[in-house]
C-alpha positions in Angstrom: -52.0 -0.3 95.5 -50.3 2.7 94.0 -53.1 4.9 95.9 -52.3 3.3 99.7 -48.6 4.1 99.1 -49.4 7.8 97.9 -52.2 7.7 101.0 -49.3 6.4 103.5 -46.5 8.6 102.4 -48.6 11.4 102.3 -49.4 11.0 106.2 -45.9 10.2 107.1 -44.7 12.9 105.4 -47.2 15.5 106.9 -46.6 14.1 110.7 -42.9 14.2 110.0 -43.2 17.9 109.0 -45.7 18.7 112.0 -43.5 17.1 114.4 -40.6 19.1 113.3 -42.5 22.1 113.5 -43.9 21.0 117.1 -40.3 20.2 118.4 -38.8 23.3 116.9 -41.1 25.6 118.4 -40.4 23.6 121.8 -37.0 24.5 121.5 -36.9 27.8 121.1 -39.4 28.2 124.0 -37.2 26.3 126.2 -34.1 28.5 125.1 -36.0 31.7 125.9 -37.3 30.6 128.9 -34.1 28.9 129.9 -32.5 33.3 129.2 -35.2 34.9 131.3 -34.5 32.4 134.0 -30.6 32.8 133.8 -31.2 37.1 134.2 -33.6 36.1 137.2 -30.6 34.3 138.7 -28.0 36.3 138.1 -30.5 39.3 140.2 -31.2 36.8 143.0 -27.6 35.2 143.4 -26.5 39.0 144.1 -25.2 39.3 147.5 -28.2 41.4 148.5 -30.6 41.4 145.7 -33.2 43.8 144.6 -36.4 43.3 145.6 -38.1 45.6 143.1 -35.5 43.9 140.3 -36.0 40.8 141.2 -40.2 40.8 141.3 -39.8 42.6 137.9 -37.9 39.9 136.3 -40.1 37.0 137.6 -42.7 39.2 136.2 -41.1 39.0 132.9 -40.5 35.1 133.3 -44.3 34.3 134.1 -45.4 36.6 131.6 -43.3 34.9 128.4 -44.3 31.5 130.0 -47.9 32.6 129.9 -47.1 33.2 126.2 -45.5 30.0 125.3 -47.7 27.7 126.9 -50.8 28.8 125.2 -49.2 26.9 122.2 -46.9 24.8 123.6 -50.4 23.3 125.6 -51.6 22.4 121.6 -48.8 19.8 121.6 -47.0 19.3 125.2 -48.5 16.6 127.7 -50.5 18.9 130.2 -48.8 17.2 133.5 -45.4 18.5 132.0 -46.2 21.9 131.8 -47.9 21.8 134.6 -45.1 21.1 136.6 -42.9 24.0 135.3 -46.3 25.9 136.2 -46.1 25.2 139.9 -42.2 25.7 140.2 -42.4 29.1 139.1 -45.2 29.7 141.0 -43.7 28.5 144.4 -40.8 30.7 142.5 -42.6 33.9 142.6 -43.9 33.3 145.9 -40.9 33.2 147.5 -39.5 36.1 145.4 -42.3 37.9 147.0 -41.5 36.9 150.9 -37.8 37.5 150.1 -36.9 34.0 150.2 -33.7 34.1 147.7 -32.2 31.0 148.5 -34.9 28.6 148.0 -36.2 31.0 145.4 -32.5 29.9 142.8 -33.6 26.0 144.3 -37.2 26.2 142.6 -35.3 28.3 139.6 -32.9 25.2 139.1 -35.8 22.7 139.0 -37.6 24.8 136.5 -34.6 25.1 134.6 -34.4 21.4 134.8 -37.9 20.8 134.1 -37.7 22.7 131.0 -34.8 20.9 129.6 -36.2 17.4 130.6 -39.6 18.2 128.1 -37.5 19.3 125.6 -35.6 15.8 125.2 -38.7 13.9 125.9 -40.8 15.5 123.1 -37.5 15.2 120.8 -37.8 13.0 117.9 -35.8 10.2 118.0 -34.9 6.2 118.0 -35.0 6.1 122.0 -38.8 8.3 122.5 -39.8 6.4 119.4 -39.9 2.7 120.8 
């Protein structure tokens, strides 16, 4: 009896500290994503913005994304990620055909996107049951 309550501690213990680990990570992803989007804005909401600036700042968002979800792919559902995958696609695509407006609409929803996986993977009462 003593060795099933070590045993079962023991595992809630270690997924306690992975999760933590898992959540934490997915945090700070989402805050640096969340600060490479915000600079992409603030270039595209400019009353005529750069093309070159702009394309080199997507480039700078798609290339930390590429980073994060390598790991965050270890422990995020795939459809999630895959979503924020196709809005910044469609983002950079219209970056590249000079689309601005629609270009801060698909930055929004990635934004959004971002956000909503970071409360969903949190651990808490309401994600629990």
């Amino acid at each position: 009896m003593h060795k099933e309550i070590i045993i079962c501690t023991f595992i809630i213990v270690s997924v306690v500290i992975v999760n933590t680990i898992a959540q934490n990570y997915t945090k700070k992803s989402v805050e640096v994503m969340d600060e490479k989007l915000d600079d992409l804005e603030a270039v595209l909401e400019k009353d005529e913005p750069d093309e070159e600036e702009s394309k080199e700042k997507m480039d700078e968002v798609m290339t930390t994304w590429k980073e994060r979800y390598e790991i965050l792919a270890f422990f995020i559902e795939h459809d999630e990620l895959e979503k924020v995958e196709t809005e910044l696609t469609d983002l950079k695509a219209q970056i590249s055909v000079q689309q601005y407006e629609e270009a801060v609409s698909n930055l929004e929803k990635s934004i959004f996107i971002l956000n909503h996986i970071k409360e969903k993977f949190r651990l808490n009462m309401k994600n629990i049951f």
